[in-house]
C-alpha positions, 0 to 999 in steps of 0.5 A, spaced: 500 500 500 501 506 498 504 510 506 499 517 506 502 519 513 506 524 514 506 531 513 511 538 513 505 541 518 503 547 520 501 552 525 493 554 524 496 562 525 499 561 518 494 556 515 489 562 516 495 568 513 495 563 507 489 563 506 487 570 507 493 571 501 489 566 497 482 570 498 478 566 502 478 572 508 478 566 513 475 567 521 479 565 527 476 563 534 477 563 539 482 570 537 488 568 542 496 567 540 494 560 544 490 558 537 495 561 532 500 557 535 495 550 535 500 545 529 497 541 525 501 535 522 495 533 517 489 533 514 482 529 513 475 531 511 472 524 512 471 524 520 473 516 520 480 518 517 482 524 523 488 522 526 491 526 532 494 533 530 489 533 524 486 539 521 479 537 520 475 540 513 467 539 516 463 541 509 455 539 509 454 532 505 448 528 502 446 526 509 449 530 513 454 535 515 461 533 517 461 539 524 455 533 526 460 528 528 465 533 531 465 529 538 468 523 535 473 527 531 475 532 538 476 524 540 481 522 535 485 528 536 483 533 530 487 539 533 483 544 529 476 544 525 475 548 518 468 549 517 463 554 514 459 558 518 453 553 519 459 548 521 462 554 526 455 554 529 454 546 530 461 545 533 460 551 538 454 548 541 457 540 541 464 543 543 464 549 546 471 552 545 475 546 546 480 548 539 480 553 534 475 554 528 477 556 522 471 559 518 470 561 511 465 561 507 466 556 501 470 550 505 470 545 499 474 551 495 479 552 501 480 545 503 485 544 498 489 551 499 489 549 505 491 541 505 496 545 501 499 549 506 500 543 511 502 537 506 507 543 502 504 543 495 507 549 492 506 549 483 513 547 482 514 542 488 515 534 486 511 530 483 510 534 476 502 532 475 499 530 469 491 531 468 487 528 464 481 530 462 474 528 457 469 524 456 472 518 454 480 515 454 482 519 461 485 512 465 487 508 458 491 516 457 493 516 464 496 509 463 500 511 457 503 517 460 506 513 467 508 508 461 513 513 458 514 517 464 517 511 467 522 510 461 524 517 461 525 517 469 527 510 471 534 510 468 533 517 473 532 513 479 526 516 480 518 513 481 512 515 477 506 516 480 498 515 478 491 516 480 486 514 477 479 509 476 482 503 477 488 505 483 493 509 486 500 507 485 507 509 487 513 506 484 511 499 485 506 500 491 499 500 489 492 502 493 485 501 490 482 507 487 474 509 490 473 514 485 476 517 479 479 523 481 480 523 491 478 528 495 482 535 496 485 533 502 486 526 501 490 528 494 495 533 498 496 527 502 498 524 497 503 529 493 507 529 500 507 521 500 509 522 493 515 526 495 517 521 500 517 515 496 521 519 490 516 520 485 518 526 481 512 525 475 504 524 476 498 521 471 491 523 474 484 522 471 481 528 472 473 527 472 468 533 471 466 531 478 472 532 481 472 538 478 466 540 480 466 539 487 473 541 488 476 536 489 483 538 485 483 545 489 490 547 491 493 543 486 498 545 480 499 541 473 504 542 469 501 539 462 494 538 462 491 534 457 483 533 454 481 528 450 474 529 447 467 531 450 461 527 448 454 526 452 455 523 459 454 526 466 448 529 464 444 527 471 450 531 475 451 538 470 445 538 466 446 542 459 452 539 455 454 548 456 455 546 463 459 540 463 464 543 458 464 548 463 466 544 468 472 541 464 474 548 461 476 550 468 482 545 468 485 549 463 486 556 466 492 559 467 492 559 474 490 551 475 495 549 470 501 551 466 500 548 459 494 545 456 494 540 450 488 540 447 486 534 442 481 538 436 478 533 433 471 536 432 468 543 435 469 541 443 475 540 442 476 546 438 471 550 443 476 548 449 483 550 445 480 558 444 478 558 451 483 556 454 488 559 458 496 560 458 500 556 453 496 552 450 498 546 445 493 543 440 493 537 437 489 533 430 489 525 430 484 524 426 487 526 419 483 532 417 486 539 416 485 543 423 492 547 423 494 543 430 500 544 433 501 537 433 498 532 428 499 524 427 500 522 420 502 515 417 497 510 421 499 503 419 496 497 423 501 493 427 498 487 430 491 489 433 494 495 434 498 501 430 503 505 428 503 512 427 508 518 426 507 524 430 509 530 426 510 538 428 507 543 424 511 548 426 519 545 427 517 539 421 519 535 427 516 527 426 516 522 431 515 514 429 512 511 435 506 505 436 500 503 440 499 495 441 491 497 444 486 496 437 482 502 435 484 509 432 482 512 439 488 509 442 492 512 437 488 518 440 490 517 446 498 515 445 498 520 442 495 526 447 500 522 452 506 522 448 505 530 446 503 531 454 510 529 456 513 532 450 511 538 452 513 538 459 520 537 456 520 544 452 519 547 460 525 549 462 522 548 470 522 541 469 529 539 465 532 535 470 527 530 470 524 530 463 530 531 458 527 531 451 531 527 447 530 522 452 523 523 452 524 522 444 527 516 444 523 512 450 517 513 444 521 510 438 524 504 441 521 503 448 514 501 446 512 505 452 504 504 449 504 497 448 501 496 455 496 493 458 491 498 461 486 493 466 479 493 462 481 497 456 479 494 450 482 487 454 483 482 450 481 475 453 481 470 447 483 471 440 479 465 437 473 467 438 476 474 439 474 476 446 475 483 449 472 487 454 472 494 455 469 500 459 464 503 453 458 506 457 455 512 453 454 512 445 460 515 443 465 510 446 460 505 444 460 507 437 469 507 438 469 500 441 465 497 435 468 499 431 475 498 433 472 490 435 470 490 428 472 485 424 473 483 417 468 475 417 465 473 423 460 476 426 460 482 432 456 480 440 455 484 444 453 485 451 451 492 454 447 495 460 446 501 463 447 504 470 442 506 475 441 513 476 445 515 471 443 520 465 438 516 462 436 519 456 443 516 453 440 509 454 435 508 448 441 512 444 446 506 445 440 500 444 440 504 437 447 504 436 448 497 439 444 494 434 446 498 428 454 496 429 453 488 431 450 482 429 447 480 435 445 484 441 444 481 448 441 487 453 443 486 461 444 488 467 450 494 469 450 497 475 443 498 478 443 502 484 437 503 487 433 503 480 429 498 477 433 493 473 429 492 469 426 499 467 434 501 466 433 495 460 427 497 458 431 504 456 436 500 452 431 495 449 426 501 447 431 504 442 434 498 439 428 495 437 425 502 434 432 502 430 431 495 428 424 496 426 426 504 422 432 500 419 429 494 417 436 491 421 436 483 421 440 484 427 439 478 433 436 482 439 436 478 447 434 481 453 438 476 458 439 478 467 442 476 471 449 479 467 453 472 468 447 468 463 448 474 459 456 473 458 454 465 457 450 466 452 454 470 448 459 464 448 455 459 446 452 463 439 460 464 438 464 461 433 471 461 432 472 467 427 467 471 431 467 477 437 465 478 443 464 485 446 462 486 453 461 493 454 460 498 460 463 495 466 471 493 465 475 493 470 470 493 475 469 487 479 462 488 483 455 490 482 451 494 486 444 491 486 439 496 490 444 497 496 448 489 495 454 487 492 454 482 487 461 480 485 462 479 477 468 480 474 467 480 466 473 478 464 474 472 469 466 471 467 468 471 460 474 468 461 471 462 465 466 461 460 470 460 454 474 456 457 468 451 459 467 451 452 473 449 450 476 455 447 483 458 449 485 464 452 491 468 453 495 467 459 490 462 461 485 466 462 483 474 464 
């Protein structure tokens, strides 16, 4: 596991000076020189994870505010608390004045600054942080980005860090991840942790609710990258305005020192004009955009591809391949390789990012012919079986068509998250149906919705597609998930293709409050081996 303790500290004096200099106009009480001198050693804003000397961040949840569990925090040993005024008022009457109290007005806001000023995260302090945000790509990107970190700071002596979907890891370490981008406090903790283990250089997913929550407050990457913008997250931001929004706020000047920007269609367009500070554009679906950077020559290479990235401006070309199958990919090799290119070309990181190196690392080192766990993650070749994260219509209409093969039919398994956006579900029944020969309709992640409802959103826009478009394709509604996979393997034959989509990586399904456990690629694995087909390595 990765070690989060530790921290530089601070006195809750100098906690408030910073943040008046950031300008959250910080009050202090009790006004004594007793409080200012209180030391904070951490941070935590869930009270379970308070240890003694941490500065407690109360902010108003779902279902409570966190200033309600106050006792239990004063008895883990929080030395100070940073709340808003409802919060000052419930810590009064559960505490007194038993220890400072730090009000401001926004506390998610200032919780990183905050968490920064204790754990020492300044904008030019290790690890050097790259973002990635989009709709699709962001943890195959950020997987990509630490793979050819690694070959440029490995023979350095130094460790790469990720924070992602899937986990947290330093060097070698790793912890599970429970959501795509942590808490503010939890990540500070964690750049201190990083310094501490020697990583010079970081990959972090960057989701809209980050973003949205604070939760990347305090912090400072020096590339960020944006993949692309399609429908998604609508039940948390409402208009697609307000999620391109969300993502705009990651390239500001003030949140990060170069953005590069994939311009494949007008999101991307949109996003490199409202960009802030150095902004770096990038074309990789061959059609004239005056990009920066723009990749050219795409040739297959095994299931995967090769490419050559060429500068406009230098005439500089890169020759470098990806062993993931689909023309995203390529996408996303090369966000990752033109991020680190750029974060060589800055002199405030040449120590650790050389550029020939970087160069280099891309001609020879094959830093994209990794495995990312759940992302287009080939299972068997014969009947070819993959499993992928797809799970809204642009990144479904992306994995069938890097599944799509020549002979052989397509089988695809889909299903919906419950309480989600569901205007997307009849949309991707309609997609599936129109891009595979055999469709079965499952189960996702239900949550607390109606399972079968969640189906039926699917099941409406395939049938109305198969009946508008006159399509032949076979169409089953199959539950529990498991059945749905052996169902897919029974109708397969050796030269067709199994798709399951929307789950990857993950490993449970919520059921109305219930852990289901359910790997796909286990499952899938498991049920091609009953049938007497092979698959790599042994299995998933």
């Amino acid at each position: 596991m990765v070690n989060l303790s530790g921290a530089a500290g601070a006195d809750v004096g100098t906690l408030a000076e910073q943040l008046v200099a950031a300008g959250y106009n910080p009050i202090v009480t009790p006004v004594a020189a007793t409080a200012d001198r209180v030391h904070l050693t951490g941070a935590a804003m869930s009270p379970k994870l308070v240890e003694p000397g941490d500065l407690f961040v109360a902010v108003t949840g779902a279902r409570a505010h966190g200033a309600d569990f106050i006792q239990e925090v004063i008895d883990r040993g929080a030395a100070a608390v940073l709340t808003d005024p409802a919060g000052v008022v419930k810590v009064r009457e559960a505490a007194g004045y038993r220890l400072p109290v730090i009000e401001v007005a926004g506390v998610r806001d200032a919780a990183g600054p905050a968490a920064a000023a204790i754990y020492g995260t300044t904008a030019t302090s290790d690890p050097a942080l790259f973002g990635v945000t989009g709709t699709n790509g962001k943890t195959t990107t950020t997987y990509f980005l630490r793979s050819l970190l690694r070959a440029v700071l490995t023979p350095q002596g130094r460790e790469t860090g990720l924070i992602g979907t899937i986990e947290i890891a330093a060097g070698q370490e790793r912890i599970a991840s429970e959501m795509t981008t942590p808490e503010a406090v939890a990540l500070h903790k964690l750049m201190h942790s990083f310094r501490g283990k020697n990583v010079a250089a970081a990959a972090m997913e960057v989701s809209s609710h980050a973003i949205s929550y604070q939760r990347i407050s305090g912090l400072y990457y020096d590339v960020a990258g944006f993949t692309n913008l399609t429908q998604d997250h609508l039940d948390l931001h409402g208009t697609m305005e307000d999620y391109f929004a969300a993502k705009a706020d990651l390239f500001r000047r003030a949140r990060t020192r170069t953005s590069v920007i994939t311009v494949d269609d007008a999101a991307g367009h949109q996003m490199a004009a409202e960009a802030t500070g150095h902004v770096v554009t990038l074309s990789t679906n061959g059609q004239p955009a005056q990009a920066h950077w723009e990749v050219s020559e795409v040739e297959p290479a095994g299931l995967g591809s090769a490419f050559t990235l060429a500068n406009r401006h230098t005439g500089e070309r890169i020759r470098t391949s990806t062993a993931l199958p689909g023309a995203f990919n390529v996408s996303n090799a090369a966000l990752a390789a033109v991020m680190v290119l750029e974060a060589a070309a800055s002199s405030e990181r040449t120590q650790a990012f050389h550029r020939q190196d970087v160069v280099e690392a891309l001609q020879t080192a094959q830093p994209f012919h990794i495995q990312v766990p759940g992302r287009m993650q080939v299972i068997a070749e014969q009947p070819a079986a993959i499993v992928d994260f797809a799970h809204n219509p642009d990144a479904m209409i992306r994995a069938l068509e890097a599944v799509r093969r020549p002979t052989g039919r397509l089988i695809l398994v889909i299903g919906a998250a419950g309480e989600r956006d569901a205007t997307k579900r009849p949309t991707m029944g309609a997609i599936a149906v129109r891009m595979a020969d055999h469709v079965i309709i499952s189960d996702d992640d239900p949550h607390g919705e109606d399972p079968a409802e969640i189906r039926a959103g699917l099941l409406n826009g395939a049938r109305d597609a198969i009946a508008t478009g006159g399509l032949s394709t076979t169409l089953e509604e199959i539950s529990p998930r498991a059945d749905a996979i052996a169902a897919a393997v029974a109708a397969a034959e050796p030269e067709d293709t199994i798709l399951l989509a929307g789950r990857g990586h993950e490993v449970h399904q919520d059921v109305a409050g219930t852990r289901v456990e359910i790997d796909d690629r286990e499952e899938l694995a498991r049920t091609l081996k009953a049938k007497g087909f092979a698959t790599l390595d042994g299995g998933a």
